[in-house]
BAGUSE-350729 format. One record per residue (C-alpha): x, y, z. Coordinates in steps of 0.1 Angstrom, whole numbers, padded with zeros to 4 digits, always signed. Layout:
<recs>
XYZ/...
</recs>
This chain:
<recs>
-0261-0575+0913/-0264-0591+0950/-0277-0627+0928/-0248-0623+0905/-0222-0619+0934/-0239-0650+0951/-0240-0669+0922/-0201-0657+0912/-0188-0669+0951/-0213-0701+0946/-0188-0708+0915/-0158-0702+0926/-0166-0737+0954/-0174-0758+0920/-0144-0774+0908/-0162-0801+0874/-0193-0806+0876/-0196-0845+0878/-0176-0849+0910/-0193-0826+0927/-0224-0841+0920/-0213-0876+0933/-0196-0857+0967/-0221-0833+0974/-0256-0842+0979/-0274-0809+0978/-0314-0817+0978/-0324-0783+0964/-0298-0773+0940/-0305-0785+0903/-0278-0791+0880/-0280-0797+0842/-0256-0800+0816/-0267-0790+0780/-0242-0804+0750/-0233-0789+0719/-0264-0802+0701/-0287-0785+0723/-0294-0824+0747/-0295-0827+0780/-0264-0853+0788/-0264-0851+0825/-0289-0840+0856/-0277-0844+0892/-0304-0863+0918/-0322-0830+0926/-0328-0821+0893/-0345-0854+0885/-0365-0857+0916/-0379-0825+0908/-0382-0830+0874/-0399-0864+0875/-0381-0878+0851/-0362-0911+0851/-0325-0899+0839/-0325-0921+0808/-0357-0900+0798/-0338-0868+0810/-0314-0875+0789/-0329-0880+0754/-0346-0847+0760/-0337-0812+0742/-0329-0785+0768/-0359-0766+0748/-0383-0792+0756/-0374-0788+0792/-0380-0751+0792/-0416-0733+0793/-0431-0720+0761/-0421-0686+0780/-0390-0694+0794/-0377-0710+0758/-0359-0679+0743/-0342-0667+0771/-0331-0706+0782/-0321-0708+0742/-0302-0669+0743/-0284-0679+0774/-0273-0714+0761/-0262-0697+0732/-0246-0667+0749/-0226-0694+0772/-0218-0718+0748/-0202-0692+0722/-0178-0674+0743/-0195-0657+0774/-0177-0675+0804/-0205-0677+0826/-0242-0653+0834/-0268-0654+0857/-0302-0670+0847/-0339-0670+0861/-0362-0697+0842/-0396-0717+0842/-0389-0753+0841/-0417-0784+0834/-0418-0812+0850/-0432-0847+0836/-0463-0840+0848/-0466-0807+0834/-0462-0784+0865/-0444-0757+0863/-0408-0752+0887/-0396-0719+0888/-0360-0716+0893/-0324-0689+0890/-0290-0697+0890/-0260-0696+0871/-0251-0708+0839/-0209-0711+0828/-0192-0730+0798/-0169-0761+0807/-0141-0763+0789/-0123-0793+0802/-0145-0815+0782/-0141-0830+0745/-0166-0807+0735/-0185-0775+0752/-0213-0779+0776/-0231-0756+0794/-0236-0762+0830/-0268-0749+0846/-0269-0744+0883/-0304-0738+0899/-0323-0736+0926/-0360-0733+0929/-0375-0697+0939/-0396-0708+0972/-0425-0693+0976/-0433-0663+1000/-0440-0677+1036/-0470-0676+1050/-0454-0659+1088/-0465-0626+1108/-0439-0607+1113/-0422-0613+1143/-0427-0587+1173/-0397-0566+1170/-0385-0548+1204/-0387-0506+1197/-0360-0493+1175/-0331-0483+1185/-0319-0449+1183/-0314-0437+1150/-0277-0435+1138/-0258-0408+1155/-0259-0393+1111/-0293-0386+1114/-0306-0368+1147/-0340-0361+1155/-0337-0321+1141/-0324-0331+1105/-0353-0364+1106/-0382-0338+1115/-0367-0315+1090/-0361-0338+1062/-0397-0355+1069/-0418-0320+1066/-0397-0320+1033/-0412-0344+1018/-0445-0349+1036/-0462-0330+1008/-0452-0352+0982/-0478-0368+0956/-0461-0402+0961/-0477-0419+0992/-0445-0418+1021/-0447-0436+1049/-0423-0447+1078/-0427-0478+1101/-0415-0501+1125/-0406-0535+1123/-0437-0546+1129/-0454-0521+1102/-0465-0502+1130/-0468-0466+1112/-0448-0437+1127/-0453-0414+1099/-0476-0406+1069/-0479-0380+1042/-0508-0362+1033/-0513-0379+1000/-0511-0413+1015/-0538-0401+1040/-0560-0384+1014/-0559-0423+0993/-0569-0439+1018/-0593-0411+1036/-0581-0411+1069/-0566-0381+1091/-0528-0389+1103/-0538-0390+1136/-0561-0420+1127/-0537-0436+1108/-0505-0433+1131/-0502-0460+1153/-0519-0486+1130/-0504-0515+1113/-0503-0505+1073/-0501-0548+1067/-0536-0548+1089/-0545-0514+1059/-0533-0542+1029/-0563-0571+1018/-0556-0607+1037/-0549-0619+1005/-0520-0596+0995/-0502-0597+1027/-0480-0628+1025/-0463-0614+0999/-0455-0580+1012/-0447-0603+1049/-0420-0618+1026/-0404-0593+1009/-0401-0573+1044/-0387-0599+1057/-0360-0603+1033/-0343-0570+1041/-0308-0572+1053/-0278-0545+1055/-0264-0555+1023/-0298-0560+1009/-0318-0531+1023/-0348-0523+0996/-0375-0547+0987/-0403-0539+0960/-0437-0550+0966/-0471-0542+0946/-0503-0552+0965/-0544-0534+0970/-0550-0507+0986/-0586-0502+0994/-0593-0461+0987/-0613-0438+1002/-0638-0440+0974/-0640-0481+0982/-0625-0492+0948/-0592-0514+0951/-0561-0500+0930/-0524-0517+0928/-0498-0493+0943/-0459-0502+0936/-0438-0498+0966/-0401-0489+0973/-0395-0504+1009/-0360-0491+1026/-0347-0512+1061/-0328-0486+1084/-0307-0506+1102/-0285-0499+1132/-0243-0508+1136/-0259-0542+1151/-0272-0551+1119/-0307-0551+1133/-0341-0532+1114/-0355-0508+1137/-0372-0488+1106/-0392-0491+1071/-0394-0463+1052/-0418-0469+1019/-0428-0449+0990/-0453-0460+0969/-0473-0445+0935/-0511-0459+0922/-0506-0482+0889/-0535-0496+0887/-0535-0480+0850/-0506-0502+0845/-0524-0531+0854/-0549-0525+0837/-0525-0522+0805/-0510-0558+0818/-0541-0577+0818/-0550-0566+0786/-0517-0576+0771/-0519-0608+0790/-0556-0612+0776/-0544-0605+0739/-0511-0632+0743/-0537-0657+0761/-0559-0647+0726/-0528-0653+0703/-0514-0683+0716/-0552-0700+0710/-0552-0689+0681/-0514-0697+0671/-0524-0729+0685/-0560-0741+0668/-0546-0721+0637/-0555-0738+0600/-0520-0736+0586/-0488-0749+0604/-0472-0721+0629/-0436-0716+0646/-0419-0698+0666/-0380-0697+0656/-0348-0685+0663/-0331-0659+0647/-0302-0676+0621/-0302-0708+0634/-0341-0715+0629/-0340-0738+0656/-0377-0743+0666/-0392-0730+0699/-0425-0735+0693/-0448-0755+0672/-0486-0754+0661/-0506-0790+0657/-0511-0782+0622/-0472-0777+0616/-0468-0813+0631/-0495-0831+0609/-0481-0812+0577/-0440-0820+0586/-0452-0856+0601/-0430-0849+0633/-0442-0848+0675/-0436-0816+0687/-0409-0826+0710/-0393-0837+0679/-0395-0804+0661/-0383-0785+0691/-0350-0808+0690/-0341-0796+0651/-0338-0768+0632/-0357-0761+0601/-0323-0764+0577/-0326-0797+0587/-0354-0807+0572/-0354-0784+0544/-0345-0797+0507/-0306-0788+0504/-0320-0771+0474/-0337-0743+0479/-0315-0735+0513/-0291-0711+0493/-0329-0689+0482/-0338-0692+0521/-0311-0681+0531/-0311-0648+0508/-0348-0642+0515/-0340-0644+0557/-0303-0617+0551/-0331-0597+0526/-0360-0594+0552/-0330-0588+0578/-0316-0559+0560/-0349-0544+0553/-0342-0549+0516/-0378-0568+0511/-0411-0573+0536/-0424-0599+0544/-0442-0623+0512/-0445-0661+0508/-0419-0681+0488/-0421-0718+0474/-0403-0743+0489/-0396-0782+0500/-0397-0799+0532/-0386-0836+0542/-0415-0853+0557/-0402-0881+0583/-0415-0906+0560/-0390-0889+0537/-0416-0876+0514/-0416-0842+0499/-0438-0816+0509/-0442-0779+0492/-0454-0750+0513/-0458-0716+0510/-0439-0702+0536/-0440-0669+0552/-0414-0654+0577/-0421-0621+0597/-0406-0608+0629/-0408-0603+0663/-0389-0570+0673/-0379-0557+0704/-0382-0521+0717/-0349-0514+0700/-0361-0526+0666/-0339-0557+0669/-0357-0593+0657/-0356-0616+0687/-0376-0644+0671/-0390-0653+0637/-0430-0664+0635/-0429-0686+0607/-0466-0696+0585/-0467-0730+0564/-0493-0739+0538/-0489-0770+0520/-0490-0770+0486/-0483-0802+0476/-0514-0809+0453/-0515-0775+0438/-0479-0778+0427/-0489-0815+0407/-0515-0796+0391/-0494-0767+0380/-0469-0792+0366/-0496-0810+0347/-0506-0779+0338/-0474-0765+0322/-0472-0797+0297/-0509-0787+0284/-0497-0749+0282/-0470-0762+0262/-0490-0772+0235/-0514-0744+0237/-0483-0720+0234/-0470-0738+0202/-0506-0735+0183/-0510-0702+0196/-0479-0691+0186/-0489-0704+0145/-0524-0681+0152/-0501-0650+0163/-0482-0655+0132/-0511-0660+0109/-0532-0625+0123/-0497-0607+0124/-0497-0610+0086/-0531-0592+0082/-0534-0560+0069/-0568-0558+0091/-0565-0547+0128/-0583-0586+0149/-0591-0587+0185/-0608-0609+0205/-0623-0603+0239/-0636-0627+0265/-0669-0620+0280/-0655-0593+0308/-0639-0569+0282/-0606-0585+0285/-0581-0586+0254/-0575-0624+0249/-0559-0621+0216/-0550-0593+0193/-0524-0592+0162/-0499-0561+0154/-0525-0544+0132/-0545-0540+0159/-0522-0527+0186/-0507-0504+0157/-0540-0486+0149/-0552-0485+0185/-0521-0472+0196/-0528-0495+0230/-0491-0510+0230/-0457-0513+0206/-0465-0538+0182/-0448-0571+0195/-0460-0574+0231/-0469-0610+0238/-0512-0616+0245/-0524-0611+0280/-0503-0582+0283/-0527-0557+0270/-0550-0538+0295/-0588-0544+0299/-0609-0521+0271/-0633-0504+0287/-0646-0471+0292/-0613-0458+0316/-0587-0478+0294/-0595-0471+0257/-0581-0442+0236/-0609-0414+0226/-0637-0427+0208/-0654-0399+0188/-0687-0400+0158/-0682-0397+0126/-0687-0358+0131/-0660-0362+0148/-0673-0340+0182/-0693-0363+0197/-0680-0384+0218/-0693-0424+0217/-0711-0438+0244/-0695-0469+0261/-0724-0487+0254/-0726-0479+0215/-0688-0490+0213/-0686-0518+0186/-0668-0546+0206/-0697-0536+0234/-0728-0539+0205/-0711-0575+0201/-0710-0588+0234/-0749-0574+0237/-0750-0599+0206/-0752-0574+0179/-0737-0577+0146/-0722-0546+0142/-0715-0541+0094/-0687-0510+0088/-0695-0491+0119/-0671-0459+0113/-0655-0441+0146/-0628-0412+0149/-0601-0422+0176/-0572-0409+0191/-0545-0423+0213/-0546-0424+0252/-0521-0397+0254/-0538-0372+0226/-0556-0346+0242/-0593-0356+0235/-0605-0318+0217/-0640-0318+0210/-0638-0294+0180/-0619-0323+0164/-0589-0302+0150/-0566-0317+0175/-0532-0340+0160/-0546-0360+0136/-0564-0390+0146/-0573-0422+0130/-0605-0433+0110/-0617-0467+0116/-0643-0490+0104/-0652-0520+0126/-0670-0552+0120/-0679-0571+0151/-0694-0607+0154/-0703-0624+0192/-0686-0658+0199/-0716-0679+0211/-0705-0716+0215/-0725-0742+0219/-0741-0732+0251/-0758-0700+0234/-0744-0678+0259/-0719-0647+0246/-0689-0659+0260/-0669-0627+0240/-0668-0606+0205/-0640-0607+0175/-0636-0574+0164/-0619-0569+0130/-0614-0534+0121/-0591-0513+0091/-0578-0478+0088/-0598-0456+0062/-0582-0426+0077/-0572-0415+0040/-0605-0418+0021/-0615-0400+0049/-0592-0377+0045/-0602-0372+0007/-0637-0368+0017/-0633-0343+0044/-0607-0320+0021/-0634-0321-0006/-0663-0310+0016/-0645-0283+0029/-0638-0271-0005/-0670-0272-0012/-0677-0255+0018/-0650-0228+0008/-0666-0223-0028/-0701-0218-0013/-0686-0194+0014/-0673-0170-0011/-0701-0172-0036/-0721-0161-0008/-0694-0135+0002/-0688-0122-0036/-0724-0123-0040/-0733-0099-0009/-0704-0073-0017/-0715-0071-0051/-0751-0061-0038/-0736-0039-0011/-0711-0023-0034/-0735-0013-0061/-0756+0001-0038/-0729+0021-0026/-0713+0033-0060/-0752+0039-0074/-0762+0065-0052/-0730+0087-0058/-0724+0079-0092/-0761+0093-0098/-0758+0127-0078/-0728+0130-0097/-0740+0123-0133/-0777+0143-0126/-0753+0177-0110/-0733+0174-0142/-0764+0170-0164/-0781+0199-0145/-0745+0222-0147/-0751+0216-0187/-0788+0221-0191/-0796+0254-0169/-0776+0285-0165/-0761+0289-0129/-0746+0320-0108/-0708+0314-0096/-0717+0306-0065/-0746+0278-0074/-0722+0262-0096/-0696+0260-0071/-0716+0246-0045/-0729+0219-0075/-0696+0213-0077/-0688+0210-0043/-0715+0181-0039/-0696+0163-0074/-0660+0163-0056/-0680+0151-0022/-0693+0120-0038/-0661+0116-0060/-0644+0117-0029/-0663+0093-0012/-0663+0064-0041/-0624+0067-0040/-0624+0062-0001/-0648+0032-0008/-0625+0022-0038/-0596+0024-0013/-0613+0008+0016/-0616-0020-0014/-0583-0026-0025/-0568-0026+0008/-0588-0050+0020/-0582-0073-0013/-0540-0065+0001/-0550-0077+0034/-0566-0109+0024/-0538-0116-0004/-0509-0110+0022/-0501-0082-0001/-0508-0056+0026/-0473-0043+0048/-0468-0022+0075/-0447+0005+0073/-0435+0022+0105/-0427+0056+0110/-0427+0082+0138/-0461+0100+0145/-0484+0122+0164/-0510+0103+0174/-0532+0137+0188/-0521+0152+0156/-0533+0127+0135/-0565+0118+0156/-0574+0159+0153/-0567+0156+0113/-0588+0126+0110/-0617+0141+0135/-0613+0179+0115/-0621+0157+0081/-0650+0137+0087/-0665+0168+0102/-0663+0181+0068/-0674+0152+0057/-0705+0146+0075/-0712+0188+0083/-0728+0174+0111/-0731+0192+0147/-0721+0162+0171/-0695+0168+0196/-0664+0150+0195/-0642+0148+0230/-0604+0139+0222/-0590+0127+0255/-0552+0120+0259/-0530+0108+0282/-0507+0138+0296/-0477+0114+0302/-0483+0099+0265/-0453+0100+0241/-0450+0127+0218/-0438+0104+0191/-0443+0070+0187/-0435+0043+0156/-0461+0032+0138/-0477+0030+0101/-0494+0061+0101/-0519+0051+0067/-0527+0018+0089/-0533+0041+0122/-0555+0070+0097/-0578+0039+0083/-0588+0030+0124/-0590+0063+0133/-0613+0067+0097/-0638+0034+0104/-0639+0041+0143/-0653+0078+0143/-0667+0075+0111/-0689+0043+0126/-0697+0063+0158/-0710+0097+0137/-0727+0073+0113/-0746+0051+0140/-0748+0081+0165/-0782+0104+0168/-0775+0141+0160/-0761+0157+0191/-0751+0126+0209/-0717+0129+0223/-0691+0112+0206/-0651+0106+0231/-0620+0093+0215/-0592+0082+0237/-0560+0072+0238/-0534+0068+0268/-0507+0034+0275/-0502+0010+0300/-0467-0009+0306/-0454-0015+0270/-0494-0010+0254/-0513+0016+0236/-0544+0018+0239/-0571+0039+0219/-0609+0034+0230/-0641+0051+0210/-0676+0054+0227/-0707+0066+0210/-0741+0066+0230/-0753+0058+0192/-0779+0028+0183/-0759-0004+0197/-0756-0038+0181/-0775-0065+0190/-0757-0090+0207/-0766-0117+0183/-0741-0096+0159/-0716-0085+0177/-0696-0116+0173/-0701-0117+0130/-0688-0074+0131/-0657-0082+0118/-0665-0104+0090/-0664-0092+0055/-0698-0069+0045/-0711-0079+0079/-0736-0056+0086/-0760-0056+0121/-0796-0063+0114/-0809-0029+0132/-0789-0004+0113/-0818+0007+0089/-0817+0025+0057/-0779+0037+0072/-0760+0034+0044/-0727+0016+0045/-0707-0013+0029/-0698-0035+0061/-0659-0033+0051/-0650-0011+0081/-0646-0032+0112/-0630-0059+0090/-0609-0028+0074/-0595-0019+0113/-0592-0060+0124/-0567-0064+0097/-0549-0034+0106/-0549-0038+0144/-0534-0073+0136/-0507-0058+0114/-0497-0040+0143/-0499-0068+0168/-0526-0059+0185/-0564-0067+0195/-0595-0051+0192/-0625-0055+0211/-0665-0042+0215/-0686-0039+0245/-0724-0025+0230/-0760-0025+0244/-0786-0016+0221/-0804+0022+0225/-0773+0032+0250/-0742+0031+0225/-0713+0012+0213/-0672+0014+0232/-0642+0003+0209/-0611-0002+0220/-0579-0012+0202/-0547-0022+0219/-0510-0025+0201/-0474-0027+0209/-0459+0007+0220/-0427+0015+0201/-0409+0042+0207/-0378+0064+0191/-0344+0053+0201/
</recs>
């Protein structure tokens, strides 16, 4: 704020520029005048004494040029600032002079608008560098100001003398008066040691001219100066400390104290020199790049800086390219798409990606390049500068424009080929030697299901292993190998005659078991393309859908299938029916004969007759057991609901095959206490699982072996289990128990029909239910059927 105010006063005394120029002969004040265009029109005697050069050359140059690559931003923001409506701002640049040193220089820069058109008028002075001066023996202090006595100093000072930041006070003459701990435990020395010394005699020879200057620039309106300089600490490394240095100064006006804090950043300059390290890395880089580099401004595009390679690809000098803008030389053309791409990559709307487009050489040829933009933000996110890329392109683009005449051509004949293979009935495809689909009529895309028929070629996706549909044998389970695929065989240079495959589309789940949707039947015929080198260079593949014959075939087979099937199944119920009906048809026919042939007492005959009715009884449970299951498989079978008992009928059914069998095993009925009384269900249905269940378990069971029936629900099922610890079924059976006359392999000279479990799976399904078996051979067999609980309204 102090250099603004100076600056501010400084132009208050400046009337126009050019007479104060010629009446005024200041020999270190610079003053330039930058015109609309960016040129330097006028320069005042300092400026080109300093400058070195002659003012005709001064002149002709752009204020860019005149600026350091470092400077050029901020010289070009301020010019812009100025000459747009800011009235005037304070400045602090790098000039170059004609021999390429640099001149350092602030000032103030303000827009004249007496003149035909605006300029910006710079005035500058050079920042001299710090002087190489002791300081100056300075008489004791005076006392301190009658604010501050020597109670509320000691107190304020024992304050802050435990602070982490190193606090010192001083003289004039740096002669220390005070420390803190901290600054004593940096540089590992006791207070007493220190006080009394001279901290600039503490601060490397080589860092002290700059600290002398800075202290000597304190004033009363100016009273803190910052400094950073090495501190040598008490481990003997060096580390930069930053330090806040406060004059106390008396009503005279005259220093008779220093006051300084200062904290280590040495990590900071570390961080500096490594950022200093990577811009001295990018700028040799930007500069020895292999493609044409700039640095621009932001809308304008006016250039700030420029590779080598930019200027041999444009055919400008640098300080020619720094003088323009880019729009200048760009073909008036393709300015409207530049200027969308720039407002895009502004608004975030697109990153950053090369476009096409056409440049003015200064020969006034025209070059192509690629050109990429991208952005330089600052720590607000804001774009300060654009970095700009060029590749030329030039030749590329005459070959792509010879090109397109040649593709011309080729599109016209291929376009005859598409409609000659479009009118096949047969599925063609041609792949190049990587697996890639070069050509392929609608046929083809139709069967394979790869794309909707009319996609033009080149749009299909590579066929391989990852991009093909389901490729399955002809039984239609196995999966084909990649490498026995017919297009592959091809390109091995096989000739592949009618090879059949099963396929289904991409998005058809792939089932193994082959009864998925319906796929397609193919047969392929496959040839290798081998020109005239000899080398496979691709395959044609032509292929047709014989999904119907197939179709035909497979419906045949399985009727044949289904013919065999029940042969076999009539043929094995005949055998195990007769041998059922036989043996009680023949105790009943040789009781009768006997009844006729001897004389019998009442009670003999009865008991003859008791064995007749027990076998009559038995072939009309078999005969039932029969015809229900012919209802079942015929759909003739229903299910009749009604309300029941189920203990009450599980005790009827148990009570009647004890008659039955008359045999002493133990049946346990087991309930559930909290099961309904009465539930809905078809009580003949419910009798014939009861019947099979128990009637199984007593018939497979040993003589004595406990037999448990029971029943119970869960949630909105009923459930009814039966466990035997009878002979067990071999687990290669157990899954064939409910097919008709299915019979296990260990049961012996048991008798029995093999009707019951498929008897109990039809009528658990009736009631839509399940039924499953859990056995072990020698330990026993446990049954247990599940179905809907209904219950009375």
């Amino acid at each position: 704020m102090a250099a603004l105010t100076f600056w501010q006063a400084h132009l208050q005394q400046v009337t126009a520029f050019p007479q104060s120029a010629t009446s005024r002969q200041d020999t270190r004040e610079l003053r330039l005048v930058v015109a609309v265009d960016g040129r330097l029109c006028e320069a005042n005697p300092s400026a080109i004494a300093r400058l070195g050069y002659p003012l005709t050359t001064l002149t002709t140059l752009s204020w860019l040029q005149l600026l350091q690559v470092d400077s050029r931003q901020a010289g070009y923001d301020s010019w812009q600032r100025v000459q747009k409506g800011q009235s005037s701002e304070a400045v602090r640049l790098t000039l170059v002079a004609q021999d390429g040193t640099t001149l350092p220089v602030q000032g103030y820069a303000y827009r004249d608008d007496q003149a035909e058109t605006v300029r910006v008028n710079y005035h500058l002075v050079s920042v001299p560098p710090p002087p190489d001066l002791a300081c100056p023996s300075t008489p004791s202090a005076p006392a301190a100001p009658t604010a501050l006595t020597p109670g509320t100093a000691i107190a304020a000072w024992a304050a802050i003398a435990d602070q982490t930041e190193l606090i010192t006070r001083a003289l004039p003459d740096t002669t220390l008066i005070a420390v803190n701990d901290a600054y004593c435990r940096v540089l590992g020395q006791s207070q007493t040691d220190l006080v009394g010394q001279q901290f600039l005699q503490l601060i490397p020879p080589s860092e002290r001219a700059q600290v002398q200057a800075a202290l000597r620039s304190l004033t009363p309106d100016q009273p803190v100066a910052y400094t950073e300089h090495l501190l040598a600490l008490a481990n003997g490394e060096m580390a930069y400390f930053q330090w806040s240095n406060r004059g106390q100064f008396d009503a005279q006006g005259r220093l008779y104290e220093i006051q300084s804090v200062g904290r280590n950043i040495q990590p900071y300059k570390q961080i500096q020199q490594r950022l200093q390290e990577s811009e001295d890395a990018f700028r040799r880089l930007f500069d020895a790049a292999a493609i044409g580099l700039a640095q621009t401004t932001i809308g304008e595009g006016r250039y700030l800086r420029v590779n080598r390679k930019l200027c041999d690809i444009l055919g400008y000098s640098e300080a020619e390219l720094l003088s323009i803008t880019y729009k200048e030389i760009s073909h008036p053309d393709d300015l409207p798409a530049c200027a969308a791409y720039m407002q895009n990559l502004l608004a975030g709307k697109v990153h950053s990606h090369p476009i096409q487009k056409r440049f003015f050489r200064k020969d006034g040829a025209i070059v192509w390049c690629k050109t990429t933009v991208s952005f330089l933000h600052d720590i607000n996110g804001k774009p300060i500068y654009a970095i700009v890329a060029l590749e030329d392109i030039t030749d590329q683009k005459a070959i792509e424009q010879a090109l397109q005449a040649s593709q011309t051509t080729l599109n016209q004949q291929t376009q005859i080929l598409r409609a000659v293979l479009d009118s096949m009935s047969e599925g063609v495809i041609v792949l190049d030697a990587s697996g890639q689909v070069r050509l392929s009529n609608a046929t083809a895309r139709q069967l394979l299901q790869l794309l909707p028929t009319g996609n033009r070629l080149g749009e299909l996706p590579t066929w391989g292993p990852h991009h093909t549909p389901c490729f399955y044998q002809t039984d239609r389970q196995t999966p084909c190998p990649p490498d026995e695929f017919p297009l592959q065989r091809a390109m091995r240079g096989e000739v592949v005659d009618n090879q059949e495959v099963y396929i289904l589309p991409p998005d058809a789940p792939c089932d193994l078991s082959g009864k998925s949707a319906p796929g397609t039947w193919l047969s392929f015929t496959a040839h290798p393309l081998t020109p005239a080198t000899g080398q496979i260079q691709g395959s044609v593949i032509i292929f047709r859908d014989i999904t119907r014959y197939k179709q035909v075939e497979t419906e045949i087979l399985h009727a044949l299938a289904q013919e065999k099937a029940l042969g076999e199944m009539r043929s094995r119920f005949l055998r195990l029916t007769s041998h059922e009906f036989r043996n009680p048809l023949t105790t009943i026919l040789s009781t009768a004969e006997l009844l006729q042939r001897y004389e019998w007492s009442r009670e003999e005959q009865l008991a003859e007759l008791a064995l007749i009715q027990s076998k009559a009884q038995h072939l009309a449970a078999l005969l039932e057991e029969t015809l229900m299951l012919d209802q079942a498989e015929t759909g003739q079978l229903q299910l009749w609901l009604e309300p029941l008992d189920l203990r009450v009928l599980s005790e009827q059914v148990i009570r009647s095959l004890y008659r039955e069998y008359g045999l002493p095993t133990p049946i346990t009925l087991v309930g559930d206490p909290a099961f309904p009384s009465v539930i809905w269900a078809d009580k003949k249905l419910l009798q014939q699982i009861l019947t099979n269940l128990i009637g199984n378990a007593l018939k497979y069971s040993p003589q004595g072996n406990p037999i448990q029936v029971t029943y119970g629900h869960q949630g909105d099922q009923v459930w009814l289990q039966v466990t035997d610890h009878g002979l067990g079924i071999p687990p290669e059976d157990q899954a064939h128990l409910f097919e008709f006359c299915y019979r296990g392999k260990n049961v012996g000279n048991i008798p029995g029909t093999g009707l019951g479990l498929a008897i109990v799976q039809k009528c658990v399904t009736l009631h839509g239910g399940t039924i499953a078996l859990t056995s072990e051979v020698g330990l026993g067999t446990t049954v247990i059927v599940k179905f809907p609980l209904r219950l009375l309204e």
